[in-house]
DRENMAR-24992 format. One record per residue (C-alpha): residue number from 1; residue in one letter; x, y, z. Coordinates in steps of 0.2 Angstrom, whole numbers, plus 5000, padded with zeros to 4 digits. Layout:
<rec resi="NUM" resn="A" px="X" py="Y" pz="Z"/>
...
end
This chain:
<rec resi="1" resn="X" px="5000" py="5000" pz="5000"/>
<rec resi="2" resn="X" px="5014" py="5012" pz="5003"/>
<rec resi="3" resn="X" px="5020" py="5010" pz="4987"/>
<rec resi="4" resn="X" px="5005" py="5017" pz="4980"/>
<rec resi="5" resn="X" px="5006" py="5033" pz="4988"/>
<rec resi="6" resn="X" px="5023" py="5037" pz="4982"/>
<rec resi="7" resn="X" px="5016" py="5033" pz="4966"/>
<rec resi="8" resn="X" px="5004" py="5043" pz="4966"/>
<rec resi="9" resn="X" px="5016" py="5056" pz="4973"/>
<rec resi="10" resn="X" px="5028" py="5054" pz="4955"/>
<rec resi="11" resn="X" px="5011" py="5058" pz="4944"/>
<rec resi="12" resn="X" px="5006" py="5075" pz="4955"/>
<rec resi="13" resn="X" px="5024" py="5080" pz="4954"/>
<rec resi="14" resn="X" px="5025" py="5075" pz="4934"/>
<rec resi="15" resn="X" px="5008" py="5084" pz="4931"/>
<rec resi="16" resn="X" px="5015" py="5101" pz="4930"/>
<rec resi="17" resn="X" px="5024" py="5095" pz="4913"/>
<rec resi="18" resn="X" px="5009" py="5097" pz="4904"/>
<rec resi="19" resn="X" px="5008" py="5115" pz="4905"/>
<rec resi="20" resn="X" px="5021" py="5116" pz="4895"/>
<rec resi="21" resn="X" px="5011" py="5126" pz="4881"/>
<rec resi="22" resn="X" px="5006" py="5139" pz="4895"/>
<rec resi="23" resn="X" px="5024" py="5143" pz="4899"/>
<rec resi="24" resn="X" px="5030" py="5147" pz="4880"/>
<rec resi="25" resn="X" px="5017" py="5160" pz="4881"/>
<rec resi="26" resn="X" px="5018" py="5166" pz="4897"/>
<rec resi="27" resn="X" px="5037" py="5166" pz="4894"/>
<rec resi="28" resn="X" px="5039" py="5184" pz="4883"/>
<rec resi="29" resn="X" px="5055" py="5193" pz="4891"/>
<rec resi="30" resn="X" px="5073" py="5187" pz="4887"/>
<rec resi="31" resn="X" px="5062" py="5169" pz="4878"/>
<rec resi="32" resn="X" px="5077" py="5165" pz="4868"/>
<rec resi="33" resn="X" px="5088" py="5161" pz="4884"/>
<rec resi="34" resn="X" px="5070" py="5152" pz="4891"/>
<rec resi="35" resn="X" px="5066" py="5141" pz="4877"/>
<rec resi="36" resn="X" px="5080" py="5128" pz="4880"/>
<rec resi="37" resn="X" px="5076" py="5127" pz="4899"/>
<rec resi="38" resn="X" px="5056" py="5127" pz="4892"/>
<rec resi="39" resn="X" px="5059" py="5114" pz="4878"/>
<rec resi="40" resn="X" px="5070" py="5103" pz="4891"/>
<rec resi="41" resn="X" px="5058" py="5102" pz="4907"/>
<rec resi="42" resn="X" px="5047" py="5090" pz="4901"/>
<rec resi="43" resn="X" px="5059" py="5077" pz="4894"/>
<rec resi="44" resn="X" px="5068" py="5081" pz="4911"/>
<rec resi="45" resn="X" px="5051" py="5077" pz="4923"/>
<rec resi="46" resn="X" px="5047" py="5059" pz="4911"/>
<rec resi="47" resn="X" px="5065" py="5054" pz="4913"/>
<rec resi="48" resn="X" px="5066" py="5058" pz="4932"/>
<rec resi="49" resn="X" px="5049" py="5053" pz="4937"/>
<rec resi="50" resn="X" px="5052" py="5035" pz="4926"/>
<rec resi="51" resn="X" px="5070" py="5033" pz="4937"/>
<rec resi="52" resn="X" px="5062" py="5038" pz="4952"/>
<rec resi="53" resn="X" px="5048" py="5025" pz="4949"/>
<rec resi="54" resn="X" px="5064" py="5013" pz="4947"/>
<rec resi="55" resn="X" px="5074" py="5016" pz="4960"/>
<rec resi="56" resn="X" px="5056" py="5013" pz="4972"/>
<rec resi="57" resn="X" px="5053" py="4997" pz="4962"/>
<rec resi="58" resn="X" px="5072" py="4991" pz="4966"/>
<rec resi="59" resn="X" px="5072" py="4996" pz="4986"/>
<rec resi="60" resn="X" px="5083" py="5011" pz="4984"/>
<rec resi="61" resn="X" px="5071" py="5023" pz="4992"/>
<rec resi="62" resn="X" px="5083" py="5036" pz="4996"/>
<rec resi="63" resn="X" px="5088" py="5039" pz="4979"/>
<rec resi="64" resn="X" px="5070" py="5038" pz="4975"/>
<rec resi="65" resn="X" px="5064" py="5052" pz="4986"/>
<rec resi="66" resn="X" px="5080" py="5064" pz="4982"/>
<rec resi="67" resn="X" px="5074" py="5062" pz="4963"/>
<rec resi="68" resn="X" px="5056" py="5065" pz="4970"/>
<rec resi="69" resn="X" px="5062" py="5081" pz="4979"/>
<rec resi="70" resn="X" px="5071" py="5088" pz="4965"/>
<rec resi="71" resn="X" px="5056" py="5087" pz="4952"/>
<rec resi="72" resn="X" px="5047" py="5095" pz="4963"/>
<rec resi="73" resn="X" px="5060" py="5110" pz="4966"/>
<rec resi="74" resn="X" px="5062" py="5110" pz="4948"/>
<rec resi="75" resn="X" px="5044" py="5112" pz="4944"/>
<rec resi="76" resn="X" px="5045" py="5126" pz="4956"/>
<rec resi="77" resn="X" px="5060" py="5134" pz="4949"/>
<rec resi="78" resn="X" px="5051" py="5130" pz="4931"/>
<rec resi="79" resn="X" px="5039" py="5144" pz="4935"/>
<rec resi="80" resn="X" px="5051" py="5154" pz="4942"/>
<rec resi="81" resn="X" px="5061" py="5157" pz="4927"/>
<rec resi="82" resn="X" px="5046" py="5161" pz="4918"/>
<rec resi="83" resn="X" px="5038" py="5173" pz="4925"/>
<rec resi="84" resn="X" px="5054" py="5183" pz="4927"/>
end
């Protein structure tokens, strides 16, 4: 059952990769130096949430919840860069 939450856990924390339209729009100022981080972010949350899915599946919960953490800083840092 535990297992299931951090599951669940690695789709809310991929969700934000799917506005990934909204932020080349909302990204005007300076898009140029934006677009490669924008363009990169979702292949970077499929990669990490599928490793972090792994690393759970293979009982290396630390390095499971470190990748965890950092999608979620990233999806905050994301946001970040665009609205500056």
């Amino acid at each position: 059952m535990k297992n299931k939450y951090f599951y669940i856990l690695v789709i809310l924390a991929a969700l934000p990769a799917l506005s990934t339209p909204l932020m080349i729009s909302a990204a005007t100022e300076g898009y140029e130096f934006k677009k490669y981080f924008i363009f990169f972010y979702p292949v970077y949350i499929i990669v990490a949430a599928f490793l972090s899915w792994q690393c759970y599946r293979l009982e290396r919960k630390a390095v499971a919840w470190i990748l965890l953490i950092l999608m979620i800083l990233t999806d905050i840092t994301i946001w970040q860069l665009v609205k500056i």
